[in-house]
C-alpha positions in Angstrom: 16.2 20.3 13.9 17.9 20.5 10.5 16.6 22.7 8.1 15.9 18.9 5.8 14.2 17.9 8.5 12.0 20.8 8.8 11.1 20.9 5.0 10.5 17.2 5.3 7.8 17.4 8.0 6.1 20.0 6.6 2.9 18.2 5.4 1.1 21.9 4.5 3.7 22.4 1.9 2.9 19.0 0.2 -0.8 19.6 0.5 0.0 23.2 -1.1 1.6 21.3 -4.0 -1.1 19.3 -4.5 -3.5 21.6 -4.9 -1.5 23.4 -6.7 -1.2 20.9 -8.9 -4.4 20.2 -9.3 -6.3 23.6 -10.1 -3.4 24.7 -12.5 -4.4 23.9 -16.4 -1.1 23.8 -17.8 0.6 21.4 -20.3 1.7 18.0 -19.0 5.4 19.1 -19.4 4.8 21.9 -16.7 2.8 20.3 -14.9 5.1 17.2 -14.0 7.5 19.6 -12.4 5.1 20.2 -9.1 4.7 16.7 -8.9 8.3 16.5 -8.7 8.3 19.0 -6.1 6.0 17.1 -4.0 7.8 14.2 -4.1 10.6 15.6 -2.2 8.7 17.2 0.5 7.2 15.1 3.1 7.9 11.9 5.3 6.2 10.6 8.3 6.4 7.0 9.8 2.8 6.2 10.2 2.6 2.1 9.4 -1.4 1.3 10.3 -3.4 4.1 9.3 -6.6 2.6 8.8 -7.2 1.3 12.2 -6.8 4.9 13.9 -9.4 5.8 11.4 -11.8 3.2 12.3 -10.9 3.1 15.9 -13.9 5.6 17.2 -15.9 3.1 14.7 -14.8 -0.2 16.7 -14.5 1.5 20.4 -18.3 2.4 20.9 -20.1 0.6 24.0 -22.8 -0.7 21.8 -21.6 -2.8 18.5 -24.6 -1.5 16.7 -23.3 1.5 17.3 -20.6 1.2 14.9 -22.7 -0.4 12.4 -25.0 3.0 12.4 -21.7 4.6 11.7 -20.0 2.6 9.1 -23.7 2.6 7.3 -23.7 6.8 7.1 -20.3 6.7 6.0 -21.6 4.1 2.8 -24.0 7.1 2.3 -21.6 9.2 1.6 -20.1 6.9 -1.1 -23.4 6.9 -2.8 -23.2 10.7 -2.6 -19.7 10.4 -4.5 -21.3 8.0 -7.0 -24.5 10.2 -7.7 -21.9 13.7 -7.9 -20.4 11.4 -10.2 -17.2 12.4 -8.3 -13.5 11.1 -9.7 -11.6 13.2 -8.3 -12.1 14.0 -4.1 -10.9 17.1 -2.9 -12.0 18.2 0.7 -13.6 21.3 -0.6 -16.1 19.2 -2.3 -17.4 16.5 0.1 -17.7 19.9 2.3 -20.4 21.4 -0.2 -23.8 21.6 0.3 -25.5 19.7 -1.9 -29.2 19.6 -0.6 -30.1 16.2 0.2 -26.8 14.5 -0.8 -24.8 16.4 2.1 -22.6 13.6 3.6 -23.7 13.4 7.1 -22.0 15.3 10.1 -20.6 11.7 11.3 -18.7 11.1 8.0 -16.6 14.7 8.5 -13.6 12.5 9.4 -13.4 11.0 6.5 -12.4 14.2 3.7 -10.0 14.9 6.3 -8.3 11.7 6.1 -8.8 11.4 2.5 -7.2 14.6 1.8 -4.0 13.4 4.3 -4.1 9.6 3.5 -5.8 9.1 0.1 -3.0 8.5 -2.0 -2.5 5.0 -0.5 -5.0 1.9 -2.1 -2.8 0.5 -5.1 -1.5 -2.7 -5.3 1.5 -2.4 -7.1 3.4 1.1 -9.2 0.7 0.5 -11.6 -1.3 4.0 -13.1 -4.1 1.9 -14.1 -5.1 1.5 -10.4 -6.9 4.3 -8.5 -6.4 5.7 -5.0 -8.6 5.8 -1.8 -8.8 9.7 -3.2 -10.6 8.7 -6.4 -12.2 5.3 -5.4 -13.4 5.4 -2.0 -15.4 2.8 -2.1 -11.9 1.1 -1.5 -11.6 2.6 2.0 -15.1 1.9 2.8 -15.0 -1.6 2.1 -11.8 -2.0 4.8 -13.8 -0.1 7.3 -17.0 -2.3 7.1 -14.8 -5.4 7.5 -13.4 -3.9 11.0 -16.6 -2.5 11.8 -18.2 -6.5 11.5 -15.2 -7.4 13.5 -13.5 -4.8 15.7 -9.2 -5.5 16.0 -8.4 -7.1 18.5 -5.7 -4.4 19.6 -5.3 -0.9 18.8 -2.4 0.3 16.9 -0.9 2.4 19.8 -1.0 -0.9 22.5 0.9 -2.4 19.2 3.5 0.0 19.2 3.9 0.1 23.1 4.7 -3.8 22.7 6.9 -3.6 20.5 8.8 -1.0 22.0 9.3 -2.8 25.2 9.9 -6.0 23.1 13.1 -3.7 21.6 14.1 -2.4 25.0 14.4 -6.0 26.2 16.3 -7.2 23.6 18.6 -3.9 23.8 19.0 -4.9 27.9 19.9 -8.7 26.8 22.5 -7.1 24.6 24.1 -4.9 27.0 24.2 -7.2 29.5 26.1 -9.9 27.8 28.5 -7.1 26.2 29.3 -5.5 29.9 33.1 -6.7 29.8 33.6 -5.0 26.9 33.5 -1.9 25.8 34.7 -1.6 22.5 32.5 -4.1 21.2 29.5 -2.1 23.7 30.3 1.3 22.3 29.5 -0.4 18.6 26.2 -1.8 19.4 25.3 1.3 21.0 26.0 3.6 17.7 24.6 0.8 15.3 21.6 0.5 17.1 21.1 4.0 17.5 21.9 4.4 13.4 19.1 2.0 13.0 16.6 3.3 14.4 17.4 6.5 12.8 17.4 5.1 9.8 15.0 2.2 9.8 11.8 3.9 9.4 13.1 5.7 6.1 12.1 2.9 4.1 8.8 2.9 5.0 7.9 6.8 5.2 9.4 7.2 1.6 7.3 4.3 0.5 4.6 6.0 2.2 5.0 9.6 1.3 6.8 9.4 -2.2 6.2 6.3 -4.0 2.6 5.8 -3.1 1.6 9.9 -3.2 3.3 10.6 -6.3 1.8 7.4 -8.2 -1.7 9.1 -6.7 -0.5 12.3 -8.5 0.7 11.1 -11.7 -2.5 9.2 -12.0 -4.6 11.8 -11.2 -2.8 13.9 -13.5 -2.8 11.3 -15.8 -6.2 10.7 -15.6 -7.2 14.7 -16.3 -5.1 14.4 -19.7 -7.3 11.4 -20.5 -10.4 13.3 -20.1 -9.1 16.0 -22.1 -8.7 13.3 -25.0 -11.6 11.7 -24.4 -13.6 15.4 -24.9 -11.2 15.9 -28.0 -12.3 11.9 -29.4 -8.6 11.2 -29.4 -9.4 8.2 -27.5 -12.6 6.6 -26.6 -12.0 6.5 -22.0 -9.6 8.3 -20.0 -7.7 5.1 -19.1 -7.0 4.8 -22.8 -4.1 7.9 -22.1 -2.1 5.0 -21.0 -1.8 3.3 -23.9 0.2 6.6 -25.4 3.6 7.0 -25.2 4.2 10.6 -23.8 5.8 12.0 -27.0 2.2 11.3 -28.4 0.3 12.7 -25.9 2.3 16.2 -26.4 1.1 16.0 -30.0 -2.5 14.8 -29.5 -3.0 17.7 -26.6 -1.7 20.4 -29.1 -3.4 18.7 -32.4 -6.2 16.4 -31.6 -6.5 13.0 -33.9 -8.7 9.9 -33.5 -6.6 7.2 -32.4 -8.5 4.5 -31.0 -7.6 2.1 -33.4 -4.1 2.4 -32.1 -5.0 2.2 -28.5 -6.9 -1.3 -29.1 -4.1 -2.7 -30.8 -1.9 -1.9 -27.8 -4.5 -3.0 -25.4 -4.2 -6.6 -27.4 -0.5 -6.6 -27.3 -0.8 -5.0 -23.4 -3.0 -8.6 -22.4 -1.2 -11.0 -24.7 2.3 -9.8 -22.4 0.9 -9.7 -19.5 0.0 -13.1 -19.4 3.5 -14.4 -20.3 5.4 -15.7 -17.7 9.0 -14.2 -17.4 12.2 -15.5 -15.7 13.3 -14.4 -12.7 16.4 -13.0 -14.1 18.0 -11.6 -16.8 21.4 -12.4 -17.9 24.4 -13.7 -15.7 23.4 -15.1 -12.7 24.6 -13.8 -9.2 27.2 -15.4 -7.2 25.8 -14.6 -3.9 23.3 -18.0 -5.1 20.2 -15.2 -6.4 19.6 -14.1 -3.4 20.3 -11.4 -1.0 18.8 -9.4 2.5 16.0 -8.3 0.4 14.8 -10.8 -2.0 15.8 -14.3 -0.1 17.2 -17.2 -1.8 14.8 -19.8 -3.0 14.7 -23.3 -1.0 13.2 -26.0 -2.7 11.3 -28.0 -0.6 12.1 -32.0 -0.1 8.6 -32.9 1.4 6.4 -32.8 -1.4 3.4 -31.4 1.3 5.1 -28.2 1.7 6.8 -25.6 0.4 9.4 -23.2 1.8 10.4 -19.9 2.2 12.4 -17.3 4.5 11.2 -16.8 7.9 10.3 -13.1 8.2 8.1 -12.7 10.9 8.2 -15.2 13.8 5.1 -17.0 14.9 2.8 -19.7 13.2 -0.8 -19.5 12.2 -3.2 -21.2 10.4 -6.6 -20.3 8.2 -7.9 -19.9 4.6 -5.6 -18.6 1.8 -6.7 -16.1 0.5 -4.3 -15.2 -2.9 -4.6 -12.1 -3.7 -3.4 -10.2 -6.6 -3.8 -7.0 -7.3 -6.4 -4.2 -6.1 -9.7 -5.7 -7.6 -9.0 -8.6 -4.6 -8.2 -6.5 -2.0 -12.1 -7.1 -0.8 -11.8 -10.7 -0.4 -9.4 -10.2 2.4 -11.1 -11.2 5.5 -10.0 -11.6 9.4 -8.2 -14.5 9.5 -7.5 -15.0 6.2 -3.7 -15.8 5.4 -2.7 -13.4 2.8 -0.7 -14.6 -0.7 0.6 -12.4 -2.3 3.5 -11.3 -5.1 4.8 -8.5 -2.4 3.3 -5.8 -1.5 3.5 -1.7 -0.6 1.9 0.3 2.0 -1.0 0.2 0.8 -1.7 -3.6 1.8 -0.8 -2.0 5.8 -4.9 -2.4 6.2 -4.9 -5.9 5.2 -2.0 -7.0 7.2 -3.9 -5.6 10.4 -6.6 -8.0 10.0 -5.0 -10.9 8.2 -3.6 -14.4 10.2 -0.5 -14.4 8.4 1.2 -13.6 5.4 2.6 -15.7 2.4 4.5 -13.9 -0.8 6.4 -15.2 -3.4 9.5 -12.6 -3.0 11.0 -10.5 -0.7 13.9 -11.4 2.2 14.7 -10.6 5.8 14.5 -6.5 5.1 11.7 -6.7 2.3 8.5 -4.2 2.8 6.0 -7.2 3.6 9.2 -8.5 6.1 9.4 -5.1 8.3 5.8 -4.6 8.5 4.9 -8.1 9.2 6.8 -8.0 11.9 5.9 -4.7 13.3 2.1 -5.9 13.3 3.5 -9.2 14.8 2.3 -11.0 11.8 4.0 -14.4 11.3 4.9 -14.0 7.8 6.9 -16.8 5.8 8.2 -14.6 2.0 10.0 -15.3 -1.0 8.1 -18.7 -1.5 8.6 -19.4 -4.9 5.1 -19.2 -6.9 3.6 -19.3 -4.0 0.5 -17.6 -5.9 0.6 -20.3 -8.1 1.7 -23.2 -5.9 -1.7 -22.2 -3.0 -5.1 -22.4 -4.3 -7.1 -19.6 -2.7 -9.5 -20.9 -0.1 -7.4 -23.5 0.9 -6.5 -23.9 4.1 -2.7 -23.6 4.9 -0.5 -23.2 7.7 3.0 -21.1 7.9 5.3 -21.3 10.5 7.1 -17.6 10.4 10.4 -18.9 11.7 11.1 -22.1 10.0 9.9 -20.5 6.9 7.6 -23.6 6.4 3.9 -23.3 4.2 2.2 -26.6 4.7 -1.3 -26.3 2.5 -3.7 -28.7 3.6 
């Protein structure tokens, strides 16, 4: 093992940072630097989290059993909310608090918390919060497996899926036996990609998602700090300030809520635009490539189209969901439409029919794990958010790259 790969896989380092990061009281400036350092530590394929989890939850002989569990572990989220915890560190769900102790069956959960927490946002957006800070999020995907257990466990996933890719390898090698060359190449290409593949999902996984999780926590201290000061009037307000003015405000408080409504006015009025797709010349290659598809318009006016990213077809409810606040809604069965999406929409994938998004190709985030959970998945479908009312009942065919909406 390279020395890289060592410091990659060495989770207590990035868990050192982290608490490092949060118990220091140092200016923002300082403090970004161990944020950065996290960032570069740590990367781990691990694609469907959630269901290990759950999975003691779900296996139990009796299904009342689970509910007894899942029902202990919504006391401890009332525990959080009488704390009046924002922040969860391990160390505090593990203090004794008299009667608000979380009970002895919930001890998984600070653990996983504390290793998985940062996931939960929608989109690189501050403004949402992480499983670590809102884990009423994580409680509300456990209750809907709890209701109704998977139907497979993430490991008989993988072992599928492997032998799928061990087929597929034999077909290969078999029609390449007379010759050589061209068998020598697919052996070192497929043997680069499977080094390589997973990369793009551990560094969504560890980086983007854990060091959004940071910064906002981060982010979120500062706020309180100007909240205390009556710089601004909530700590989400810090976002409204440039960081050039919050390096002011922290050294020489001022009242500037005025300034922050003004921005949150301007912040809605933008956000409810509609922008183009691009921006300046358009692309030769017909605006799309391996990761964003190209857009096919659709001759039957009954249906709309897309690319095929994840074979197979399925049918059931839409369910359009965009952005943390509807992560709830998602129910088993439901086909999921979506902008894109991140790791942190890995738990609704598990349970979800199929998956609809309005960008994205062939090597797209929502294409890879779509098909790793053998989810038929039909992406870049042009305002397909837009296009499918939510509730309505639809039906994608993941090869064709077909949406038909009843």
């Amino acid at each position: 093992m390279s020395s890289l790969e060592a410091r990659l896989l060495r989770l207590e380092d990035l868990r050192g940072a982290a608490r490092k990061s949060q118990r220091r009281e140092e200016t923002w400036g300082e403090r970004s630097g161990d944020v950065w350092q996290a960032r570069n530590l740590q990367r781990y394929h691990f694609s469907t989290l959630l269901n290990l989890l759950i999975k003691s939850l779900c296996s139990h002989p009796k299904e009342d059993a689970a509910h007894r569990e899942v029902t202990k572990l919504f006391h401890l989220r009332d525990a959080l909310k009488q704390w009046g915890i924002m922040y969860v560190s391990p160390d505090c769900l593990a203090t004794d608090a008299g009667d608000l102790v979380p009970p002895p069956a919930a001890s998984s959960t600070p653990a996983f918390l504390a290793r998985h927490g940062h996931l939960g946002q929608s989109w690189d957006d501050l403004a949402e919060a992480s499983w670590v800070e809102s884990p009423d999020l994580l409680m509300a995907e456990i209750a809907k497996r709890a209701a109704e257990p998977p139907g497979t466990t993430a490991e008989a996933r993988r072992a599928a899926l492997a032998e799928r890719a061990e087929t597929l390898a034999a077909r290969a090698r078999e029609r390449l036996a007379d010759d050589p060359e061209r068998a020598r190449a697919f052996e070192t290409t497929l043997a680069a990609a499977r080094l390589i593949g997973p990369i793009t999902e551990t560094h969504n996984y560890w980086i983007d998602r854990m060091v959004q999780s940071l910064i906002r926590r981060l982010a979120m201290r500062v706020g309180a700090r100007l909240v205390r000061d009556d710089v601004i009037a909530a700590q989400a307000d810090v976002l409204f300030l440039h960081v050039d003015e919050i390096t002011e405000l922290l050294r020489e408080p001022a009242n500037r809520h005025g300034l922050v409504s003004g921005r949150r006015r301007d912040h809605a009025y933008w956000a409810a635009r509609r922008p183009p797709r691009r921006l300046g010349k358009p692309s030769e290659d017909g605006n799309g490539d391996r990761f964003d598809g190209v857009r096919i318009v659709s001759t039957d006016p009954n249906e709309v189209r897309g690319t095929g990213a994840s074979a197979g077809v399925a049918r059931g409810p839409a369910r359009v969901v965009l952005d943390q606040a509807t992560f709830g809604a998602v129910q088993p069965g439901d086909i999921i439409v979506c902008t894109s999406s991140n790791p942190s929409w890995v738990p609704l994938f598990a349970i979800a029919a199929g998956l609809v998004t309005n960008t994205g190709g062939v090597l797209s985030h929502s294409a890879v794990v779509a098909r790793e959970l053998d989810l038929p998945a039909v992406v870049g479908v042009a305002d397909a958010t837009r296009r499918i009312r939510d509730g309505q009942i639809v039906e994608i065919d993941g090869t064709t790259g077909i949406v038909r909406p009843s």
